[in-house]
NUTOR-507247 format. One line per field, with one value per residue (C-alpha): residue in one letter; x, y, z. Coordinates in steps of 0.001 Angstrom, whole numbers, padded with zeros to 6 digits. Layout:
<sites>
residuo: (A  ...)
xx: (X  ...)
yy: (Y  ...)
zz: (Z  ...)
</sites>
This chain:
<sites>
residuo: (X  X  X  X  X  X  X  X  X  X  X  X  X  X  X  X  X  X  X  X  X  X  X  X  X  X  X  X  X  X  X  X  X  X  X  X  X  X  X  X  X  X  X  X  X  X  X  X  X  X  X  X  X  X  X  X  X  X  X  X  X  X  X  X  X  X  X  X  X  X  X  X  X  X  X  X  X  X  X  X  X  X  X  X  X  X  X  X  X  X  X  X  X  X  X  X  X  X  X  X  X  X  X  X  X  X  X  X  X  X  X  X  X  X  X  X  X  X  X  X  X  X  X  X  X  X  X  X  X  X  X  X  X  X  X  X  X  X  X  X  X  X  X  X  X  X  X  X  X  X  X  X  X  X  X  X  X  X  X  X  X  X  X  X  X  X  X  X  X  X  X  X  X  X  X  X  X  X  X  X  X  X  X  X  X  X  X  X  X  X  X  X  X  X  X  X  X  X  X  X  X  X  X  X  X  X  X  X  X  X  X  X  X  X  X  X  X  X  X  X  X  X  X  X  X  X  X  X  X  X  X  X  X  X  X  X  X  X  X  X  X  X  X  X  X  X  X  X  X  X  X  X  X  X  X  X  X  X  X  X  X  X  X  X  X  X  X  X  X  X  X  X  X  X  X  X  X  X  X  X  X  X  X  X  X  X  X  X  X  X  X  X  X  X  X  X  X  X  X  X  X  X  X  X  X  X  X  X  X  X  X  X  X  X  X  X  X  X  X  X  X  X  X  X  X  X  X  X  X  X  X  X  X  X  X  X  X  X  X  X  X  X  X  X  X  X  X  X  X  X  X  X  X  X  X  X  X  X  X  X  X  X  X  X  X  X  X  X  X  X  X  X  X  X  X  X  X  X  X  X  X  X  X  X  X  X  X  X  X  X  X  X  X  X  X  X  X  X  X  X  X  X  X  X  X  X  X  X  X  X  X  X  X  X  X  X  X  X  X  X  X  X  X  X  X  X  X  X  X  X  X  X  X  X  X  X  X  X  X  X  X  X  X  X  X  X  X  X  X  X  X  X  X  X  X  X  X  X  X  X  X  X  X  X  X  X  X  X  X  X  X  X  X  X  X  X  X  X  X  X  X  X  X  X  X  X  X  X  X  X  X  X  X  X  X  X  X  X  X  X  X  X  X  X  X  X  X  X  X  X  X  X  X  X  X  X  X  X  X  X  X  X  X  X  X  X  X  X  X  X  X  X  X  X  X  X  X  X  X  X  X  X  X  X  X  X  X  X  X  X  X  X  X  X  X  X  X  X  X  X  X  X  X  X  X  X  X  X  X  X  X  X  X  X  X  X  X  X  X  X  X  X  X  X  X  X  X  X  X  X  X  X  X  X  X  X  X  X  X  X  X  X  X  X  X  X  X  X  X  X  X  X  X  X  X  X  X  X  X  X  X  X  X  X  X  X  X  X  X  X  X  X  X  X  X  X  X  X  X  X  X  X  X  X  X  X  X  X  X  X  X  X  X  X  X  X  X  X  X  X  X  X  X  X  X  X  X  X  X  X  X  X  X  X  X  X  X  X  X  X  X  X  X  X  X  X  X  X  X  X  X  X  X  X  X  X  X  X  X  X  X  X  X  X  X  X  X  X  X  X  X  X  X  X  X  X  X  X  X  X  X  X  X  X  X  X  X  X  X)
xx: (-040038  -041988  -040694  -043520  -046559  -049093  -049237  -052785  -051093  -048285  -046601  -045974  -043252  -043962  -039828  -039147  -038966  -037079  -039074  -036229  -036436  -039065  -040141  -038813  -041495  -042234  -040888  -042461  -043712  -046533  -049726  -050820  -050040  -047344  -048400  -048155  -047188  -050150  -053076  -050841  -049328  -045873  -044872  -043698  -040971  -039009  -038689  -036260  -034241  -033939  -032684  -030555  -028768  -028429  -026570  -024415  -023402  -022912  -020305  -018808  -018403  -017507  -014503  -013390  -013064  -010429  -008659  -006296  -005157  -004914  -002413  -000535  -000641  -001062  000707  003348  003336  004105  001668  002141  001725  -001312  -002929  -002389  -003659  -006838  -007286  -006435  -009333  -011544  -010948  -011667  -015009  -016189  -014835  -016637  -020299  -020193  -018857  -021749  -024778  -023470  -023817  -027307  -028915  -027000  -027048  -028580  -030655  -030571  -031742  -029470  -026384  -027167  -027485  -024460  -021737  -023003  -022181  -018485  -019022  -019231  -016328  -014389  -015232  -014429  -010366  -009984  -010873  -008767  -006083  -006326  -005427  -002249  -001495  -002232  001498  003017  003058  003496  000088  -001598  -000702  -001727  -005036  -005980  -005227  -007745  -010356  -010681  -010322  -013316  -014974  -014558  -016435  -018859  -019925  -019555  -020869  -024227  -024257  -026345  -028405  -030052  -031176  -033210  -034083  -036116  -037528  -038653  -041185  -043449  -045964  -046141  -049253  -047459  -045203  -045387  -044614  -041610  -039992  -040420  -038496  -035670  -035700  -035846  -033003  -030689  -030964  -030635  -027311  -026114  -027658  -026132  -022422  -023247  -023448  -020640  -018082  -019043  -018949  -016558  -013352  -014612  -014548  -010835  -009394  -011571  -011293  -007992  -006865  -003519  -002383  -003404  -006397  -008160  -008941  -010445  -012934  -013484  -013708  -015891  -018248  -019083  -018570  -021748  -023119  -023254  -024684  -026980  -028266  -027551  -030059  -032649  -032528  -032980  -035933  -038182  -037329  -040632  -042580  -040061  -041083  -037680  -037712  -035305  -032258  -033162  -029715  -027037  -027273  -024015  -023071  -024759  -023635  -019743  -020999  -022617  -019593  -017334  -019423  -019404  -015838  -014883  -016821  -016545  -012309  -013194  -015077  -012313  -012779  -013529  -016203  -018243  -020438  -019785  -022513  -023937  -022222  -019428  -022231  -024624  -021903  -023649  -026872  -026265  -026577  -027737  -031529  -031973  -033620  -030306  -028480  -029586  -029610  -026087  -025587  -027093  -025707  -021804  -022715  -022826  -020061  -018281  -019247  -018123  -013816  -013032  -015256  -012381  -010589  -013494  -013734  -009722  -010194  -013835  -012726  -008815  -011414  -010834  -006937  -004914  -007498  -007489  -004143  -004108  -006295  -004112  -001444  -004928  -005988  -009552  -010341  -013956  -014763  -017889  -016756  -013150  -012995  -011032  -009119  -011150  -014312  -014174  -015330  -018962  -019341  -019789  -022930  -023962  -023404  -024960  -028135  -028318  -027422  -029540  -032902  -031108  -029729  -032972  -035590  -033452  -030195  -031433  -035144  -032874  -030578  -033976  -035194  -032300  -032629  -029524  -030081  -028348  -028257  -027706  -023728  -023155  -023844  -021150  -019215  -019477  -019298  -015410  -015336  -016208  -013444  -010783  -011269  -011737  -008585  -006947  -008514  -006938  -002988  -003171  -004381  -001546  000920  -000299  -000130  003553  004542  003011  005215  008496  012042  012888  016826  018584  021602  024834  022445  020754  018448  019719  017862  019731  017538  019223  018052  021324  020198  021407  022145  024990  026559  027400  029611  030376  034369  036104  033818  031753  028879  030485  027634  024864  024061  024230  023489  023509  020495  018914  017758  014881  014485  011920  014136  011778  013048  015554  018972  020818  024311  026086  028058  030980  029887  026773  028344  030363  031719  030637  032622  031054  032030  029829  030426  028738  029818  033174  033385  034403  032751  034240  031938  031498  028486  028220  025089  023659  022484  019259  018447  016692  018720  018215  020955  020045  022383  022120  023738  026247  027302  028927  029354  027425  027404  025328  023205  022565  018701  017513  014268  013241  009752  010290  006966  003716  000799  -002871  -003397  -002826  -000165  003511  004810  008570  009438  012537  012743  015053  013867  015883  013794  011650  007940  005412  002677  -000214  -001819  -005113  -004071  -003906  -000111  001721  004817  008544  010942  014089  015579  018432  017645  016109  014210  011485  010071  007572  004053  001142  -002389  -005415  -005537  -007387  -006768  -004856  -005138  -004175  -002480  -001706  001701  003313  006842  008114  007453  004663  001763  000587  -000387  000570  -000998  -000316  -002056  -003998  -001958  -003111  -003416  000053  002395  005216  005832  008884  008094  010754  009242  010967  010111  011417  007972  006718  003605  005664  006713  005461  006138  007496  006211  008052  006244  009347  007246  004185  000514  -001277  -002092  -004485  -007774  -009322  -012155  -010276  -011329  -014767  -014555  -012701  -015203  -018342  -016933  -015776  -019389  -021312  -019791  -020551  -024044  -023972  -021713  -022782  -026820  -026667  -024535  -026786  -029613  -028893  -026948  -030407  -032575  -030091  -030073  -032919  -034386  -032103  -029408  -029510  -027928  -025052  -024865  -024704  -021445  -020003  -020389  -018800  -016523  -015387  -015068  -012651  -010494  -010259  -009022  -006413  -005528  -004678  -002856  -000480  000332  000775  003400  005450  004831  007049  005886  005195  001357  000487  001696  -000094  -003688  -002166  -001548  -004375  -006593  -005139  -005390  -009243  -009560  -008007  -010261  -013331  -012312  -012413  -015341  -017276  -015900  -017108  -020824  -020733  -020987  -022943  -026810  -029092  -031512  -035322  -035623  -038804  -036676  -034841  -037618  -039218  -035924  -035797  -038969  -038376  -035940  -036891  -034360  -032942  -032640  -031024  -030895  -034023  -035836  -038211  -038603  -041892  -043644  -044316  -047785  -049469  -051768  -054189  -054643)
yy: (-009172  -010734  -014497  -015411  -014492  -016890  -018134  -018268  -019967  -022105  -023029  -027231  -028056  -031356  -033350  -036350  -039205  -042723  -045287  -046171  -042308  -041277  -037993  -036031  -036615  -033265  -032310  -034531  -031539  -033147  -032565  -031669  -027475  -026396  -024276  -020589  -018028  -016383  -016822  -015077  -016589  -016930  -021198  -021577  -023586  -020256  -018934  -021759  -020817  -017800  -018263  -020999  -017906  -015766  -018195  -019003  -015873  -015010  -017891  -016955  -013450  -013351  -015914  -013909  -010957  -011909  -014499  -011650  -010677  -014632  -014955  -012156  -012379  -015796  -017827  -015118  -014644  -011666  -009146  -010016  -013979  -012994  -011345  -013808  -016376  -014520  -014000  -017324  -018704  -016262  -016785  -020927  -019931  -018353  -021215  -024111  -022905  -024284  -027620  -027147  -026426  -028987  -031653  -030296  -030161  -033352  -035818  -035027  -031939  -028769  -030195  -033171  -030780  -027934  -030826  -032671  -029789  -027937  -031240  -030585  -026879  -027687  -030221  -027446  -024637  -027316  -027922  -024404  -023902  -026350  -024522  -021830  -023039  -022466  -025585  -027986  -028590  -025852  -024145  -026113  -028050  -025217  -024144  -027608  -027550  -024329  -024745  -027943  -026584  -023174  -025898  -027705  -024439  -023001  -026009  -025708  -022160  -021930  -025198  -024372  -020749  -021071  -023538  -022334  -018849  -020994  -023735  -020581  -019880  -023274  -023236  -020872  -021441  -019850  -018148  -016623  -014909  -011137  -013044  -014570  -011478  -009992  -013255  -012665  -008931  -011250  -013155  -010372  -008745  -011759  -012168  -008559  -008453  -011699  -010061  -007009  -008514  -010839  -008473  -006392  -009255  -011661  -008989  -008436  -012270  -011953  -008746  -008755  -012234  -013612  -017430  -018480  -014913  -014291  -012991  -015049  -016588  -020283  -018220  -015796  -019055  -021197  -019025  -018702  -022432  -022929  -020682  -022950  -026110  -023864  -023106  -026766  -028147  -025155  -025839  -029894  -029113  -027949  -031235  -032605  -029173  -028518  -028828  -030802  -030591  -033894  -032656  -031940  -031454  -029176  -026277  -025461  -028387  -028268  -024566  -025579  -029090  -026854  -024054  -027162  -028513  -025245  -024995  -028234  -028860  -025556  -026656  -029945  -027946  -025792  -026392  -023558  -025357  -025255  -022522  -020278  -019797  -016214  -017202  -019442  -020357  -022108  -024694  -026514  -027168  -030158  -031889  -028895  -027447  -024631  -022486  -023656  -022290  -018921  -018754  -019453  -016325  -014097  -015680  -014945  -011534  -010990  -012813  -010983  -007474  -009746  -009865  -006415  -006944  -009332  -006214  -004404  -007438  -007066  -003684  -004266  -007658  -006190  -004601  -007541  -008104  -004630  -002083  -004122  -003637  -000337  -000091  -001761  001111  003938  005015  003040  005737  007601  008792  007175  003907  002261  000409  -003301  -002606  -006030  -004023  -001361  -003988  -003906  -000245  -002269  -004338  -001273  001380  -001192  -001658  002597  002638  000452  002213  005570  005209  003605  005922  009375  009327  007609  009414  012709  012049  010987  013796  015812  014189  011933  008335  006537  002976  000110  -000196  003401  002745  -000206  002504  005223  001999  001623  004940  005342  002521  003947  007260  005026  004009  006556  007795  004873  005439  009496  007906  005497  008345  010105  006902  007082  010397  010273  006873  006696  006907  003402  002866  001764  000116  000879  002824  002313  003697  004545  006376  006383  005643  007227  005303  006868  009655  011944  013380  011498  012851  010542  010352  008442  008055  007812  008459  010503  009690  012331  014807  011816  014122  017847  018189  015613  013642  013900  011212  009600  011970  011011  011048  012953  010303  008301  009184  007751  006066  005967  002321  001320  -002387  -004067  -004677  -003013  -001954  001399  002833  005118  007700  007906  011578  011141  013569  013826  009784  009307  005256  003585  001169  -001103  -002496  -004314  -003130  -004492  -002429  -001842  -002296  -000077  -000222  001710  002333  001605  003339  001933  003320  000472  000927  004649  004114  003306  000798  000520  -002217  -002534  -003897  -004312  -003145  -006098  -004989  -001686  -001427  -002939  -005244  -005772  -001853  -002836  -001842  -003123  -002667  -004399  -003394  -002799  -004130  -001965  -003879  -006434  -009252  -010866  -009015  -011273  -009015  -010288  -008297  -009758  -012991  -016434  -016503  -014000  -011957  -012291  -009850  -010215  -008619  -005824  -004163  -007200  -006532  -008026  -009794  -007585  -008455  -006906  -006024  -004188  -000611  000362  002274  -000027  001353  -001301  -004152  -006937  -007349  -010106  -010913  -012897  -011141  -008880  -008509  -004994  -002755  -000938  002131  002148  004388  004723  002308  003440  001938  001396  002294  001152  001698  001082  001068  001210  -000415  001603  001719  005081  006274  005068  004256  000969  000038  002287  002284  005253  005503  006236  006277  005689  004677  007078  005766  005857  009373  009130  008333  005327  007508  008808  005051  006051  008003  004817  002857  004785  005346  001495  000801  003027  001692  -002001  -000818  001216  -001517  -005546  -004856  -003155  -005649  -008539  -006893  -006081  -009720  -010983  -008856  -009578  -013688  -015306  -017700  -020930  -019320  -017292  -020088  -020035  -016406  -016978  -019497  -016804  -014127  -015595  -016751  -012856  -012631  -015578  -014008  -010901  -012171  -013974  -010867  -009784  -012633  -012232  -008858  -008681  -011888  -010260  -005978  -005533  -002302  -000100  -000243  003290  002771  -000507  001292  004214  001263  -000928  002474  003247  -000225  000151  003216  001784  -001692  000992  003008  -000377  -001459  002034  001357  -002154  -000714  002079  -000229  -003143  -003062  -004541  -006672  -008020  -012017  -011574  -011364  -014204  -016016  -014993  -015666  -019458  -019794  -018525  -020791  -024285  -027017  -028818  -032826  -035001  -038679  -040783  -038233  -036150  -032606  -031553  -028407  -026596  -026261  -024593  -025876  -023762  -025348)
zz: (-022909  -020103  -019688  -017416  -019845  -020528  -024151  -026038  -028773  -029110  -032195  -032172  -035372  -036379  -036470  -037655  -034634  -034962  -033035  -030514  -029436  -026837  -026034  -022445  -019923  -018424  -015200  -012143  -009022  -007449  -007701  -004457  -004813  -002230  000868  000664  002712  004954  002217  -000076  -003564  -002385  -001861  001655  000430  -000556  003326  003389  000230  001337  004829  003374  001254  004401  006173  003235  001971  006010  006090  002850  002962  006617  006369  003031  005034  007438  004912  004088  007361  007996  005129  006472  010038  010994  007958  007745  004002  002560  001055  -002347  -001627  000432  -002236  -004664  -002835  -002144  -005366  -006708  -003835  -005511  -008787  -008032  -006551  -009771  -011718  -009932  -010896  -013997  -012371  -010405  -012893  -015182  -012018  -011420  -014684  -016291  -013153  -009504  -010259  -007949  -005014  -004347  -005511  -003390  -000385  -001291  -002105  000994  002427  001003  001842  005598  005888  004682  006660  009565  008117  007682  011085  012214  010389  012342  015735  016242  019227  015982  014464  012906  009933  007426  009003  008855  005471  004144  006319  004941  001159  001570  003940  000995  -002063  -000257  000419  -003357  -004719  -002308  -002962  -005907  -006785  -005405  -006523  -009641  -008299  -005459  -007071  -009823  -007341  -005923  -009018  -009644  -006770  -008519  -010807  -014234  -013232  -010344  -012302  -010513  -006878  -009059  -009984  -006221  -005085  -006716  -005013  -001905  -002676  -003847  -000765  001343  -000054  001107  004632  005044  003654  005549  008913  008368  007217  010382  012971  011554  012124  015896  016443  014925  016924  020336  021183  022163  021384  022580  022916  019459  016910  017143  013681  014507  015953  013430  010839  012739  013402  009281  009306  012211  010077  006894  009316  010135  006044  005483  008405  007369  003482  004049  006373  003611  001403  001275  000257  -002564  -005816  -007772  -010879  -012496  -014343  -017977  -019646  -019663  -021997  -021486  -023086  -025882  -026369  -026384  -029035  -031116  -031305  -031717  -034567  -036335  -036193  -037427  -040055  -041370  -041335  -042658  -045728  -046993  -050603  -052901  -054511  -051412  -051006  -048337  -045290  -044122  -040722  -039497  -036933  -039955  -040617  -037770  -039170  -040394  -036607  -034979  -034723  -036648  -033560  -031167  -033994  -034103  -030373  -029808  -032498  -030206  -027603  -028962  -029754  -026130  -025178  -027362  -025657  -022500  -023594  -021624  -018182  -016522  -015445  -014091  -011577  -011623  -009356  -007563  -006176  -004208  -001541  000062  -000750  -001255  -000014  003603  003538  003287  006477  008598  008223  008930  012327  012819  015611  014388  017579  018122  017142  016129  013219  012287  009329  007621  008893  006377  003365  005201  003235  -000073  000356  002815  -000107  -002531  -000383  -000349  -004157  -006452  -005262  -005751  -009375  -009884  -008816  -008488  -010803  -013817  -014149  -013598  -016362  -018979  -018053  -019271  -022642  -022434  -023866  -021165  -022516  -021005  -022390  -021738  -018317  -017922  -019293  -016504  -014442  -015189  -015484  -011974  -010803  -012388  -010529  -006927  -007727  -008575  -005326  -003314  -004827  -003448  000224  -000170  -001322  002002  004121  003036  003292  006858  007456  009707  006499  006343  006197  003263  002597  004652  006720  010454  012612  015986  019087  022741  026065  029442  032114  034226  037643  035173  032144  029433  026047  023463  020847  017702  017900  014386  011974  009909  012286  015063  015433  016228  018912  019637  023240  026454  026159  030294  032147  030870  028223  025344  022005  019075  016328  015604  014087  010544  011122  007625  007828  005380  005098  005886  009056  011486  014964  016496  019337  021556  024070  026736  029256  032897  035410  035489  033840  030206  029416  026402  024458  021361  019635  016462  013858  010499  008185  007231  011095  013937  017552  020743  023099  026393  028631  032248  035699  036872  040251  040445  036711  033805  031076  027568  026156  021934  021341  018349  017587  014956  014950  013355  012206  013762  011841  011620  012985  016377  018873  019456  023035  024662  028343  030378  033727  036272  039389  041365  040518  037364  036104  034625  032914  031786  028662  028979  026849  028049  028329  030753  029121  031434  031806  033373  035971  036081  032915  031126  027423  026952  023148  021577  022085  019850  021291  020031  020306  023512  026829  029677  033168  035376  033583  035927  037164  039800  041025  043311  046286  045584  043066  041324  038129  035803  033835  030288  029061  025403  023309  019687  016103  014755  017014  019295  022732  025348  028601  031551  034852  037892  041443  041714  044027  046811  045484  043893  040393  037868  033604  031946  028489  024840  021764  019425  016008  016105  015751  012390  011605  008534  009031  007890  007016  004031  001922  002313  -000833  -002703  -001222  -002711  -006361  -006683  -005253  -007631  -010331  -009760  -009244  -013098  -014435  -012455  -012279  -015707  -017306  -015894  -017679  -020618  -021071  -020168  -022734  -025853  -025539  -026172  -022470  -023414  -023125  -019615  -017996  -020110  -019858  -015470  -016475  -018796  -016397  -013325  -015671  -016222  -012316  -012439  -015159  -012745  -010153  -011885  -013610  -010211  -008902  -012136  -011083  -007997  -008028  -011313  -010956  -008389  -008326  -005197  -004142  -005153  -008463  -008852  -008101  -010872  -013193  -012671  -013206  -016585  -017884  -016903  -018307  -021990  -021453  -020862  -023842  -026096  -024888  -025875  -028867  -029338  -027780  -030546  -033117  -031155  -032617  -029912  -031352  -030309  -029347  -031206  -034338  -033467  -033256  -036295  -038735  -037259  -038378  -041611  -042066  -042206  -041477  -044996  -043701  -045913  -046580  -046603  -044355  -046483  -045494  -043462  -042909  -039388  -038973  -036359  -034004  -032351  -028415)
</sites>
């Protein structure tokens, strides 16, 4: 049914009036027609709408991508809190629209909201930015600043989210309906260049700029934030060619009085004596127009098809939450380019870009011409369909990231490896205890240990003596351990002798796919090393450990070096995604200090590649199940009601994401088995919704139409009852 066509005939039903009521003046646009775009139908106005939506789904989509990774990283919350809160941010966003339309259409009308929350959206972007420095307090500051600065930024998107699309539409003319439609076309793909970009960009400003010695994330936020001044200045400089339509009245409203009605006085008209009504819906007639009424019906019957889609959004929306955590503990390395693990959520609005004009002009004509009625809820179908298998897809690359994961200990167990830094080789042994065949052979000087080795403990804590054979030298030692804990022995010359250090290795595992390195000074005198940060890293001298310090994954030839007496370099090497180095700093050459390298927790081995595959069926599916859903929501509810339908369906994206805050704070499960069981409960919500579909009848609005008429409202009281007439204009 074409919304835009011009009506020959219009059908005028005569109501009765009191005299204090007056009729709604029609909406004020001036009268002077806007300017269009090169000769052409299209109003000028719209090239700022729709640079407006670049820069805002830019600033959105490009701070959501690194939010995780902020949690994680920066806040130091764990992975389950991180998610959760993500989630929880999301799920707010998705909430506030309806906030926001009922502001517009009851009170300021779309222009004044979308100029007053972006207001709000701004001051936001600015708190969580200042969040993110880490010189401003500590972390309970930033915690604070950044729960306000996303608050502030949740009302502000979503607030003006269904505004601004129907702002757009509100600059055409009726007669320009076919420019209309291509607008819209406009504006959806607006919104993805603008997410593409910014999930590709928005991780670089996070990993390849350095602030304080850190990611730098005040960066990565206030870039989105400039980014949002930037669609605020550009959307207020069209104000005086917009046509602004004054608020008319929320339909939403009236949707949730006349429910409300219904209900009540259907309770409040229990007796048996009263006659019962074809639907629970027709006990609102009595306040209620008849044609509202029989809108809202077909209204419900799609919001009833609605009850299953929360989960969909429950498993399209963690490709910002679990999925980038799964990339951090992948090798980003593609050869031709290396990837940020928050740089991999770019392949959804890529894929969708590739996939809506494929399903629409390849896969769908394909499968019609194979005789297969693929309807409209059949196609949601295959839609969950599809996300249940990407998931399903993600839990095996998870059971493969673990498999190819360093044993973690367990309880009353350690992880121990021994450095010889001696002139030559030393055999140790574990005296008293189960323990005695840690090693088989003498480990040599500076030999590179393959792994490290399990120590069984009888407590959580406990002594270890150690026998120590150097030449003809037996060295007795002690060293206390905790279990549950990696160590290396460092065993040191000391004087004709040799000694042994204990250091634990507290980072057994390193974040954010980058690199953890600590160093091991043997020279005479204190190493400052600067790693290309703003702060320089001190080791001491005479066998002094350094803290571990984590970098991006790159090559390091000459990394800058000074002590007191003289300044040089040092060649790292290739310091890859995931790993953890030690290097020893000897001067054992006379071409000066020089670091021997141990990899003793190997780099990422699986490719991040391997989410592609996750990453295309998740995206297919919101392309067969989102655009789909959208459109057939659209053709079953009669034109009064597609703003209520916008509420309802965000409101389904809210649910989601809660559905996924609630499970990952109370599963407890391991992550692989969370994909396995948020796939099957997909699978059982897809299987009840074909269910609900096979019985579902879709109906025409033209028959909607024609049974209001039919039925002409019954007013009581001194009213008298009057007949619609048609008048021919």
């Amino acid at each position: 049914m074409n919304l835009f066509q011009k009506n020959e005939f219009k059908e005028t039903p005569f109501l009765p009036v009191s005299p204090e009521e007056v009729p709604p003046r029609p909406p004020s646009f001036p009268k002077k027609p806007s300017p269009k775009i090169c000769g052409s139908n299209y109003p000028l106005s719209i090239v700022f709408i729709v640079v407006n939506e670049f820069c805002e789904r830019f600033s959105y989509y490009g701070m959501k991508a690194v939010l995780t990774l902020y949690f994680l990283y920066f806040l130091h919350w764990s992975e389950d809190t991180s998610t959760s809160v993500y989630h929880a941010f999301s799920s707010l966003c998705y909430f506030t629209p309806i906030l926001g339309a009922a502001i517009a259409d009851s009170w300021l009308g779309k222009f004044k909201t979308i100029i007053y929350l972006s207001l709000v959206y701004v001051f936001g972007h600015v708190i969580k930015s200042m969040g993110a420095l880490p010189i401003l307090g500590g972390q309970m500051l930033h915690t604070v600043l950044s729960m306000v600065g996303l608050s502030l930024i949740a009302l502000g998107t979503g607030g003006i989210k269904p505004c601004v699309a129907a702002f757009g539409g509100d600059q055409f003319e009726e007669k320009h309906a076919e420019e209309r439609t291509r607008y819209f076309s406009v504006f959806y793909l607006s919104i993805n260049a603008g997410s593409l970009i910014s999930t590709f960009v928005t991780p670089m400003l996070r990993g390849d700029v350095q602030c304080f010695g850190k990611d730098c994330y005040a960066l990565a936020f206030g870039v989105p934030g400039l980014l949002m001044v930037i669609a605020l200045v550009v959307f207020a400089m069209g104000s005086k060619i917009y046509r602004k339509p004054p608020p008319e009245g929320n339909i939403v409203t009236q949707v949730v009085k006349c429910i409300w009605f219904a209900i009540s006085n259907r309770f409040k008209n229990r007796s048996a004596d009263i006659p019962k009504r074809e639907h629970w819906l027709d006990w609102a007639v009595e306040k209620y127009p008849r044609q509202l009424i029989m809108d809202v019906k077909a209204l419900t019957r799609v919001l009833f098809l609605y009850i299953p889609l929360p989960m969909f959004w429950a498993l399209l929306d963690q490709q910002g939450s679990r999925w980038t955590l799964q990339a951090t503990r992948m090798n980003g390395n593609l050869g031709f380019f290396v990837l940020q693990p928050d740089q991999m959520q770019v392949l959804n609005p890529f894929l969708v870009l590739i996939f809506i004009p494929l399903f629409d002009l390849v896969i769908y004509p394909l499968v019609s011409k194979c005789g297969i009625n693929f309807t409209s809820l059949r196609k949601m179908a295959v839609g969950m369909i599809l996300a249940c298998l990407a998931f399903a897809v993600a839990a095996t690359v998870e059971i493969k990231i673990n498999e190819m994961a360093p044993p973690q200990p367990d309880s009353q167990e350690i992880f121990l490896q021994v450095l010889n830094l001696a002139d030559n080789e030393v055999k140790v042994t574990v005296l008293g205890d189960e323990n005695n065949s840690l090693l088989a052979e003498s480990i040599k000087s500076f030999q590179k240990m393959p792994h490290y080795s399990k120590l069984h403990l009888k407590t959580k804590s406990q002594n270890f003596h150690f026998q120590l054979k150097y030449h003809n030298l037996s060295v007795y030692t002690e060293h206390s351990v905790e279990e549950k804990k990696w160590y290396t022995l460092i065993i040191r010359e000391d004087g004709k002798s040799i000694s042994s250090m204990m250091v634990k290795d507290e980072e057994n595992k390193t974040t954010n796919g980058m690199t953890a390195m600590r160093f091991v000074n043997t020279l005479h005198e204190e190493i400052n090393i600067s790693l290309g940060t703003d702060t320089s890293l001190g080791v001491e001298e005479d066998y002094g450990v350094s803290a571990y310090r984590t970098v991006q994954r790159g090559e390091y030839p000459a990394v800058p070096c000074k002590t007191k007496n003289e300044d040089f370099s040092l060649n790292l090497g290739l310091l890859d995604f995931g790993a953890a180095y030690l290097f020893v700093i000897t001067n054992s050459t006379s071409q000066g200090p020089q670091a021997w390298k141990m990899e003793y927790i190997p780099a990422n081995k699986m490719s991040i590649a391997w989410q592609l595959p996750q990453y295309a069926l998740v995206t297919a599916g919101e392309v067969m199940f989102s655009v789909t859903g959208l459109e057939f929501s659209y053709s079953q509810a009669p034109s009064s009601m597609k703003s209520v339908l916008q509420a309802a369906w965000l409101l389904t994206v809210a649910v989601g994401n809660i559905i996924v805050l609630i499970v990952a704070q109370f599963s407890s499960l391991v992550q692989w088995a969370e994909f396995i069981l948020f796939s099957c409960l997909l699978l059982v919500v897809c299987l009840i919704f074909s269910i609900m579909g096979h019985y579902y009848v879709p109906i025409k609005l033209e028959d909607i139409q024609g049974s209001a008429d039919k039925q002409i409202p019954q007013i009581q009281g001194n009213m008298i009852n009057l007949e619609t007439k048609k008048t021919k204009l």
